[in-house]
N, C-alpha and C positions, 0 to 999 in steps of 0.2 A: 685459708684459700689453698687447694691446690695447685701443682705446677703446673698441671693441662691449663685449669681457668687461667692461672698467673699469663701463661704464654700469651691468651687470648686479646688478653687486656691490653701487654705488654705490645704487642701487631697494632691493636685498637685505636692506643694513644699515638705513636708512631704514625700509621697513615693519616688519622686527623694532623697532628702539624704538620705533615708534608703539603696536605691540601691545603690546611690555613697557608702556609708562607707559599704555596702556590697563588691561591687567591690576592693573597697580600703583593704580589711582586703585578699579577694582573693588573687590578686595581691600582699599585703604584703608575706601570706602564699606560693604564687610559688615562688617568689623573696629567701624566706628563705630557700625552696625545691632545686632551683636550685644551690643557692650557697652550699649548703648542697655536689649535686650530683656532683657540677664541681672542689674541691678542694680533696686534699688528705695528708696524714701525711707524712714524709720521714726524712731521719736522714742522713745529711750531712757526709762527709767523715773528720769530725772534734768532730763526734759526736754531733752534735744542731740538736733538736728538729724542723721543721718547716713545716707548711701551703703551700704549693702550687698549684696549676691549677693542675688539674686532666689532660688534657690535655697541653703540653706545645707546643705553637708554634710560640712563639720569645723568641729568647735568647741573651744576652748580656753577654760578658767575660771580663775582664776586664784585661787579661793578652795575650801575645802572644800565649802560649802553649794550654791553652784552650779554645782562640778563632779558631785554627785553628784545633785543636780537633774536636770541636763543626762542623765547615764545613767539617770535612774528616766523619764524623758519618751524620752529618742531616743538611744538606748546607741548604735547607730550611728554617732553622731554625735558624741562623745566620739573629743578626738585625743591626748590624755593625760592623765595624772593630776597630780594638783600637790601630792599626797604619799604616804606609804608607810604605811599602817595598822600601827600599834604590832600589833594583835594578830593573828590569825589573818586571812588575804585569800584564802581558798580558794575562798570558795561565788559561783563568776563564771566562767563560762564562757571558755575561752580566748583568744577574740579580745580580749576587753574586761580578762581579766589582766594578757596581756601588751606593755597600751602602756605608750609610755616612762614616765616618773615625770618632770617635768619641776621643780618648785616652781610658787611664786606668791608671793602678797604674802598674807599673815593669819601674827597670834600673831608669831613673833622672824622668822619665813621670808621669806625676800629672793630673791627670782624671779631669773633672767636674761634678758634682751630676746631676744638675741641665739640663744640654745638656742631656744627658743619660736619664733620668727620660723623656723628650718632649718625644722619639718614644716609651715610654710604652712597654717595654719587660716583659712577663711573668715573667719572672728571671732574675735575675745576680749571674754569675758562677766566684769566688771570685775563685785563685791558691793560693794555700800555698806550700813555702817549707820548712817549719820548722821540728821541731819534731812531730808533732801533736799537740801542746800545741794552745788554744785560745788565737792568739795575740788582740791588739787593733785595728789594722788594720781592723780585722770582723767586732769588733763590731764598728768601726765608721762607715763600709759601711752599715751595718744595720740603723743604725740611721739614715743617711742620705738618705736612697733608700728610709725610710718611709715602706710604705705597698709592695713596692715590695720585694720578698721572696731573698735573699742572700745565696746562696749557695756555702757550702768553699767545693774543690777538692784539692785534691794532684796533683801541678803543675811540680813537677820532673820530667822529664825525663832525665833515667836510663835506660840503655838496657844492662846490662849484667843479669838483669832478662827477660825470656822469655815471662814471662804472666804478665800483668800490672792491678793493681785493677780498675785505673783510668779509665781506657776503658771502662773493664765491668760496672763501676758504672753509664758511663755517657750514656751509650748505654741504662741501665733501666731507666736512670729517663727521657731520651728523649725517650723510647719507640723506639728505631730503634738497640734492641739487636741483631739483624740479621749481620746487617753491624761491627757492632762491634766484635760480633764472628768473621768475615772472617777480620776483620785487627786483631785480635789477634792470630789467625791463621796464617794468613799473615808474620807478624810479627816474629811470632816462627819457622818459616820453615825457615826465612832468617837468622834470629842467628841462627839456626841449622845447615847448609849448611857452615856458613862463618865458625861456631868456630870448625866444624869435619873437615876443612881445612888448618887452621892455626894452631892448635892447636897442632901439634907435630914438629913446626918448631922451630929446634933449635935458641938460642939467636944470636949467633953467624950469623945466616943466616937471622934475623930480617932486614925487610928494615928500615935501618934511617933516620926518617923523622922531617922535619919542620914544625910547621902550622906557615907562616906566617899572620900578621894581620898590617890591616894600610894601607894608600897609600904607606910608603917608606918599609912596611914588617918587621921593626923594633918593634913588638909587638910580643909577642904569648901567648900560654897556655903551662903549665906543665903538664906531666902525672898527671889524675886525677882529672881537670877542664872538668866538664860538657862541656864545649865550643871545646874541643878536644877530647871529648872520642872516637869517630868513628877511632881515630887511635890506640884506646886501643882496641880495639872490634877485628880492622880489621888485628892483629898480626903485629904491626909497632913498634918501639922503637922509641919513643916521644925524640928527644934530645934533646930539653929546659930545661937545668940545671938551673933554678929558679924559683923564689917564685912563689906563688898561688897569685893571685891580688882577693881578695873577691867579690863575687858581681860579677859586669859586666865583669871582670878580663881583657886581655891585659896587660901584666906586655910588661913594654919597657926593652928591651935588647938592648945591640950593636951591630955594623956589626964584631966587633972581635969576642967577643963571635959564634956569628954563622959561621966562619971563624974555629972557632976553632972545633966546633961542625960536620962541613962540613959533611951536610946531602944528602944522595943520592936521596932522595925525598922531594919538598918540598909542600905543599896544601897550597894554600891561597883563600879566597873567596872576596878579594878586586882587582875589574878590572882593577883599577891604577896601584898597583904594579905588576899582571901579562905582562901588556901591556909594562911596562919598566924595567925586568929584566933582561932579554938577553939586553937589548944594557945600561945597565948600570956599568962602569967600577969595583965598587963595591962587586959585585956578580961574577962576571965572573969566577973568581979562586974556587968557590964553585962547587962540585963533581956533583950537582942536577940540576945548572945550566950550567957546562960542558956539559953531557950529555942528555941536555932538557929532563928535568924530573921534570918542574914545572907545575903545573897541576893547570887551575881556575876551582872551585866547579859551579855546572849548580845551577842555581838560579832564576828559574823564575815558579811559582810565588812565591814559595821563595826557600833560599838556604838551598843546601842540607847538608850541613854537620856544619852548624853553623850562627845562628842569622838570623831572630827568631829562638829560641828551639821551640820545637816543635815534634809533633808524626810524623810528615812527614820524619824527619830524618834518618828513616829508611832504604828509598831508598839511603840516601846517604852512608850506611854502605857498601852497592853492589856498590854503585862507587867509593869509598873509594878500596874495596877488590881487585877490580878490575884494579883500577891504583899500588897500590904496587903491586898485584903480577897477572900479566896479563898472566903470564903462567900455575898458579896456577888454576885462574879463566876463561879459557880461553874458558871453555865452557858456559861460562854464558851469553846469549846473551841481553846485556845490550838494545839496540834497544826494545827489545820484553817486554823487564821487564819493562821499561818505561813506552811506549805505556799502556802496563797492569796498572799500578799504577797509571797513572795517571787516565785512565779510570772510576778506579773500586773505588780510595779515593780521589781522588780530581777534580772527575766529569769532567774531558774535554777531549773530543779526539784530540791528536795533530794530525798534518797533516803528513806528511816527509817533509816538509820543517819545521815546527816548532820544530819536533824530532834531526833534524841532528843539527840545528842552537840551541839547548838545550845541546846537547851529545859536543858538538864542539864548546863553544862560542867563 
């Protein structure tokens, strides 16, 4: 080679790195620009400080209540499920059937990090229901998400309040406040209706009711278990004279006991023991089952009046209101309110055959 070419090469190589580490410094500077413009500050409903996507459009919940929050506000948005509904999970439209089933943390259920972290969710929407206090539980799902943002909500659901912050919070930080005003709205017009209806019936004239729970119905809740409140809401006297079972609750009672209790209504959301009460000698003598007045809760894609909790539960305070006091309610045309609900919050239109085979199981 001679020194003219040598020169040539030697300019050559020189200009190309200058423009590479130009291009490279460019590149650094957008790379900095854009994560700059794509992230944003926000302050969970635990009070933490965190970083997240300016835009969010996967999310991961890691509790029933607001995993199915998250689908009744921005189904979209929803990156899996974090369990497998006992009953029927038909009435959902494809896309939102068939995501993964991942877990989480509620009831005996023990999540994986590691599965969850493979589909890369913007977020994880952590349910608290404590007092507000920073349990461990945050901060270990921080630790372990690593760099995905963990965001704690208030997983309670409570409907003897009409307005819920929980909505409004999640409806801003997923940017679909629209939908969330109309179930808050939603929401407060049906406590409105139900409680300006019951609410001057005397005790005396209260339906008494059962929730049974279990294949053999030998479980329930007490007044005042989240797992039964739709009979507190819907003007029923709760007559399970026992303990509160913490947590997942089902306290087991006897058939004496409810013998003794002899409820003229009874609610169960397990299709075992609806499907064997009337022919089981046990029951027979009981005032609810005399007068078939046991009622299975519609449950598909989940149940309305208990397990998962969840915001959906709503609809099940109108059919809750509607079986004790059907004269009360009798202009409430359940058919139509359906139809509506499910449309408008849990995205599907049923048919009339999947309506009546819902209203009717």
């Amino acid at each position: 080679m001679n020194v003219k070419n040598g020169t040539f090469l030697l300019i050559f190589v020189v200009l190309l790195a200058v423009t590479a580490c130009g291009c490279m410094e460019q590149t650094g500077a957008e790379q900095v620009q854009d994560t700059t413009n794509t992230t944003m500050e926000i302050t969970d409903m635990l009070g933490r400080d965190l970083t997240v996507p300016e835009e969010i459009t996967s999310v991961y919940a890691t509790s029933p209540p607001s995993t199915i929050l998250v689908y009744m506000l921005a189904p979209e948005k929803v990156a899996g499920w974090n369990f497998v509904n006992t009953f029927d999970h038909t009435l959902m439209n494809d896309e939102y059937l068939n995501l993964p089933v991942l877990g989480g943390w509620f009831g005996t259920q023990t999540g994986n990090y590691e599965t969850i972290i493979t589909i890369h969710p913007d977020i994880v929407i952590e349910g608290f229901t404590t007092d507000g206090q920073i349990d461990d539980a945050i901060v270990r799902r921080q630790e372990s998400f690593g760099n995905i943002p963990v965001v704690a909500i208030d997983d309670s659901i409570i409907f003897v309040e009409e307005s819920d912050p929980t909505i409004e919070y999640v409806g801003e930080l997923l940017d679909c406040e629209e939908q969330a005003t109309d179930f808050i709205e939603y929401r407060a017009g049906i406590l409105d209706e139900i409680n300006s209806k019951v609410s001057d019936i005397s005790d005396d004239e209260k339906v008494r009711v059962y929730y049974a729970e279990g294949p053999t119905g030998l479980k329930t809740e007490p007044s005042g278990s989240q797992h039964s409140q739709v009979i507190d809401i819907c003007g029923g006297i709760n007559v399970a004279n026992c303990s509160l079972t913490p947590g997942s609750g089902m306290t087991p009672v006897s058939i004496e006991q409810v013998m003794e209790w002899n409820p003229e209504v009874i609610l169960t959301s397990n299709a075992k023991f609806y499907n064997s009460v009337y022919s089981d000698p046990l029951w027979e003598n009981i005032d609810a089952v005399k007068d078939e007045r046991v009622y299975l809760a519609p449950q598909n894609p989940y149940c309305w009046i208990d397990r998962p909790q969840g915001p959906h539960l709503i609809i099940g305070t109108v059919w809750t209101a509607t079986v004790l006091y059907p004269d009360l309610f009798e202009d409430m045309d359940m058919e139509q309110t359906t139809s509506d609900f499910y449309s408008q919050f849990l995205h599907y239109d049923l048919t009339d055959e999947e309506l009546e085979s819902l209203l009717d199981p």
